[in-house]
C-alpha positions in Angstrom: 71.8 81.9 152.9 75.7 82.1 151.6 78.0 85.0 153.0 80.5 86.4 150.6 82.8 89.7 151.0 82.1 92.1 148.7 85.9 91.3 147.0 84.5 87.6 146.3 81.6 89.2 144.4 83.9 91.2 142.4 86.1 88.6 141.7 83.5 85.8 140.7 80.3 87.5 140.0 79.1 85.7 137.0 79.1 82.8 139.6 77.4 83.8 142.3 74.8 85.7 140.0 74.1 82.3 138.9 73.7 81.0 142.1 71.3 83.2 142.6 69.3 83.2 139.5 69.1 79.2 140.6 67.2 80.1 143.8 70.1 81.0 146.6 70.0 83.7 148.6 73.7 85.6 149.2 74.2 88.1 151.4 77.2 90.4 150.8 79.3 91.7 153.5 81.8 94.7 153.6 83.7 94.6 156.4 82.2 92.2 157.8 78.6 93.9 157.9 75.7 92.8 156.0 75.6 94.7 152.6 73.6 93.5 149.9 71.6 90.7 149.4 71.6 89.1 145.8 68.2 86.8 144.8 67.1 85.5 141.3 64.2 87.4 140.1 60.9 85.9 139.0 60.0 86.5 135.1 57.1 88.8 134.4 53.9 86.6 133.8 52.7 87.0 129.9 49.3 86.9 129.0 48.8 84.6 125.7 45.0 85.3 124.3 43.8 82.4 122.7 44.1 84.1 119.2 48.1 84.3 119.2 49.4 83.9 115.9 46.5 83.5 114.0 46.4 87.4 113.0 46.4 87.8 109.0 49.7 89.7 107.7 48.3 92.9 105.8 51.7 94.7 104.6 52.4 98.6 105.6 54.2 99.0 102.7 52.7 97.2 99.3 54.7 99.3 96.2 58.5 99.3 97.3 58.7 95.4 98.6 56.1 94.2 96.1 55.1 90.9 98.7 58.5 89.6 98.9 58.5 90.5 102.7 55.9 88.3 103.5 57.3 84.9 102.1 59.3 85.0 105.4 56.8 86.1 108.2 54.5 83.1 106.3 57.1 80.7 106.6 57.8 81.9 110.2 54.0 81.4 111.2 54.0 77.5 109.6 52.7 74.6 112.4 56.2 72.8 112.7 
Protein backbone atom coordinates (compact mmCIF):
# COMPACT_ATOMS: atom_id res chain seq x y z
CA UNK A 1 0.00 0.00 0.00
CA UNK A 2 1.45 3.65 -1.06
CA UNK A 3 0.70 6.72 1.37
CA UNK A 4 0.14 10.08 -0.34
CA UNK A 5 -1.15 13.53 1.29
CA UNK A 6 -4.11 14.51 -0.03
CA UNK A 7 -2.01 17.76 -1.85
CA UNK A 8 -0.01 14.94 -3.79
CA UNK A 9 -3.35 13.64 -5.06
CA UNK A 10 -4.38 16.91 -6.22
CA UNK A 11 -1.29 17.71 -7.73
CA UNK A 12 -0.78 14.36 -9.69
CA UNK A 13 -3.95 12.54 -9.84
CA UNK A 14 -4.03 11.33 -13.31
CA UNK A 15 -0.96 9.38 -11.96
CA UNK A 16 -1.85 7.92 -9.12
CA UNK A 17 -5.40 7.08 -10.60
CA UNK A 18 -3.39 5.06 -12.92
CA UNK A 19 -1.56 3.43 -10.36
CA UNK A 20 -4.39 2.34 -9.24
CA UNK A 21 -6.40 1.23 -12.13
CA UNK A 22 -2.98 -1.03 -12.48
CA UNK A 23 -3.72 -2.87 -9.27
CA UNK A 24 -2.13 -0.61 -6.23
CA UNK A 25 -3.77 0.24 -3.46
CA UNK A 26 -3.20 4.13 -2.10
CA UNK A 27 -4.25 5.34 0.84
CA UNK A 28 -4.71 9.11 1.25
CA UNK A 29 -3.85 10.97 4.20
CA UNK A 30 -4.91 14.51 5.51
CA UNK A 31 -3.03 15.54 8.08
CA UNK A 32 -1.44 12.80 8.45
CA UNK A 33 -4.62 10.51 9.16
CA UNK A 34 -5.82 7.84 6.90
CA UNK A 35 -8.43 9.38 4.37
CA UNK A 36 -9.31 7.72 1.42
CA UNK A 37 -8.29 4.72 -0.13
CA UNK A 38 -8.03 4.71 -4.07
CA UNK A 39 -8.32 0.95 -5.90
CA UNK A 40 -8.86 0.09 -9.67
CA UNK A 41 -12.28 -1.23 -10.16
CA UNK A 42 -13.04 -4.52 -11.86
CA UNK A 43 -15.19 -4.25 -15.21
CA UNK A 44 -18.71 -5.40 -15.15
CA UNK A 45 -18.83 -9.13 -16.54
CA UNK A 46 -20.92 -9.10 -20.08
CA UNK A 47 -22.86 -11.85 -21.01
CA UNK A 48 -22.30 -12.69 -24.98
CA UNK A 49 -25.23 -15.33 -26.10
CA UNK A 50 -24.02 -17.48 -28.72
CA UNK A 51 -26.23 -15.63 -31.27
CA UNK A 52 -24.37 -12.15 -31.11
CA UNK A 53 -24.31 -10.59 -34.35
CA UNK A 54 -26.12 -12.82 -36.34
CA UNK A 55 -29.52 -10.84 -35.82
CA UNK A 56 -31.06 -9.83 -39.43
CA UNK A 57 -31.25 -5.75 -39.83
CA UNK A 58 -35.06 -5.07 -40.48
CA UNK A 59 -35.12 -1.08 -40.88
CA UNK A 60 -37.55 1.21 -38.52
CA UNK A 61 -37.86 3.49 -41.10
CA UNK A 62 -38.18 2.06 -44.91
CA UNK A 63 -39.68 5.43 -46.99
CA UNK A 64 -37.46 8.40 -45.87
CA UNK A 65 -33.85 6.48 -46.07
CA UNK A 66 -34.97 4.20 -48.92
CA UNK A 67 -32.03 1.24 -47.73
CA UNK A 68 -29.20 3.48 -47.93
CA UNK A 69 -28.81 3.13 -44.03
CA UNK A 70 -28.12 -0.30 -44.12
CA UNK A 71 -25.14 -0.43 -46.65
CA UNK A 72 -23.14 0.64 -43.47
CA UNK A 73 -24.55 -1.58 -40.56
CA UNK A 74 -23.83 -4.57 -43.41
CA UNK A 75 -20.56 -3.57 -43.99
CA UNK A 76 -20.08 -3.13 -40.17
CA UNK A 77 -21.31 -6.78 -39.52
CA UNK A 78 -18.63 -8.37 -42.43
CA UNK A 79 -16.15 -11.44 -40.87
CA UNK A 80 -12.82 -9.40 -41.15
Amino acid sequence: MINVSIQELKSGFAAWAGKAAAGETIQVTRHNRPYVLLTGCTPASVYRGSRVGLGELKPALKGPTKGRWRCVLDEDREER
